[in-house]
C-alpha positions in Angstrom: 27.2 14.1 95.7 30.6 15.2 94.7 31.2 11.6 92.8 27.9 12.8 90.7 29.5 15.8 90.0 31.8 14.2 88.6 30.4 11.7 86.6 28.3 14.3 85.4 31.2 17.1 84.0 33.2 13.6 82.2 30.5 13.0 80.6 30.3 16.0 78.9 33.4 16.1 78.2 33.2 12.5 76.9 30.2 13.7 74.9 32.0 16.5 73.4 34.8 14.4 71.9 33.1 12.0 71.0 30.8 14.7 69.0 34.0 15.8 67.8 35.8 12.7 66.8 34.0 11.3 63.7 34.6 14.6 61.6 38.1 13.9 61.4 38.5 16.8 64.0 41.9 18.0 65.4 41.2 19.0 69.2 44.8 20.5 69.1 44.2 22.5 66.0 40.7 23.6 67.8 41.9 24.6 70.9 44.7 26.8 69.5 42.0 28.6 67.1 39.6 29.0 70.0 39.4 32.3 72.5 38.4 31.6 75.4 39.7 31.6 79.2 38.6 28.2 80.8 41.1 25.8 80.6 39.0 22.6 80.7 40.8 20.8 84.3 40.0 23.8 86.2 38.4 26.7 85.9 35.9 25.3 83.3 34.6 22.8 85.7 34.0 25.2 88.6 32.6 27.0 85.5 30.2 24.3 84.8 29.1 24.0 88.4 28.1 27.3 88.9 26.3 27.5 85.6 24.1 24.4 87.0 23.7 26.2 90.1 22.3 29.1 88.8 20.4 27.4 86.5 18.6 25.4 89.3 17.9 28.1 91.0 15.0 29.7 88.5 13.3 28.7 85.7 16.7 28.9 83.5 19.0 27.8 81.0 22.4 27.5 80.0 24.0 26.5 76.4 27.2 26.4 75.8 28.3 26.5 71.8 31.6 25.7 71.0 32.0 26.4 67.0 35.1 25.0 65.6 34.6 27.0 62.2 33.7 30.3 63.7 36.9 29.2 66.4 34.3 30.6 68.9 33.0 28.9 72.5 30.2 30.8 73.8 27.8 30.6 76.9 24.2 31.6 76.8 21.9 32.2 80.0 18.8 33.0 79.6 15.7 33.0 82.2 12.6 32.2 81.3 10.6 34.4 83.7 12.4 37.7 82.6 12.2 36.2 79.1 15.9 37.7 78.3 18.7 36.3 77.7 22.8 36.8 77.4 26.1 35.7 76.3 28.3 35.6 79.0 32.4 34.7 80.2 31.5 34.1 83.5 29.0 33.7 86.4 29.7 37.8 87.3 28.3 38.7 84.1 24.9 37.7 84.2 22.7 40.5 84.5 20.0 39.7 82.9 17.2 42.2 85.4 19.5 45.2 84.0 18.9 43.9 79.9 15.4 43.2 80.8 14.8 46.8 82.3 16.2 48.6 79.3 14.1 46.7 77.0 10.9 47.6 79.2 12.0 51.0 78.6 12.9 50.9 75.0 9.6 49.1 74.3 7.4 52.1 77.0 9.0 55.1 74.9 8.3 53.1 72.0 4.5 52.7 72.8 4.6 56.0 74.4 5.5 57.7 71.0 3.1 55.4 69.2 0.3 57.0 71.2 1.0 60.0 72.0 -1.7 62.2 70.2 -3.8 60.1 70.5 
């Protein structure tokens, strides 16, 4: 299992350069440009695992946009049951049962005003 896990994170790390590669693309230049807190031996990785566990564990997803002109790397969750989603910098900060409550309640005053003298 854990040589799958492996296999798994080079490859998208193999995929991502390569992606990268045939613009004429500087990773260093990218990487100084970018904000965000993963470095990519580490942290990322364990990163990367729990994202695919908590993906697994629902009916979810998990994208991850890395934008070298808006110098931006960016995780969305989202869970298809709730039907909300979330830009996140880590595990801790999905939440999505919190977002989807305040819509239910900004859509129920909604309807409420809507119909009230009615």
């Amino acid at each position: 299992m854990e040589v799958n896990k492996w296999h798994y994170t080079f490859g998208l790390m193999q995929k991502l350069e390569s992606t990268l590669e045939p613009a004429d693309f500087s990773r260093a230049e990218f990487q100084k440009g970018v904000k965000y807190k993963y470095n990519l031996k580490g942290d990322f990785m364990d990163l990367l695992d729990q994202l695919k566990e908590w993906v697994f564990d629902g009916d979810r997803s998990a994208t991850i946009r890395i934008n070298s002109f808006k110098k931006e790397f960016r995780i969305w969750v989202y869970d298809y049951k709730l039907q909300t989603g979330q830009f996140i910098d880590g595990i801790s900060d999905i939440n999505l049962e919190k977002i989807k409550e305040e819509e239910d309640r900004k859509q129920f005053e909604e309807l409420k005003n809507k119909f009230k003298g009615e």
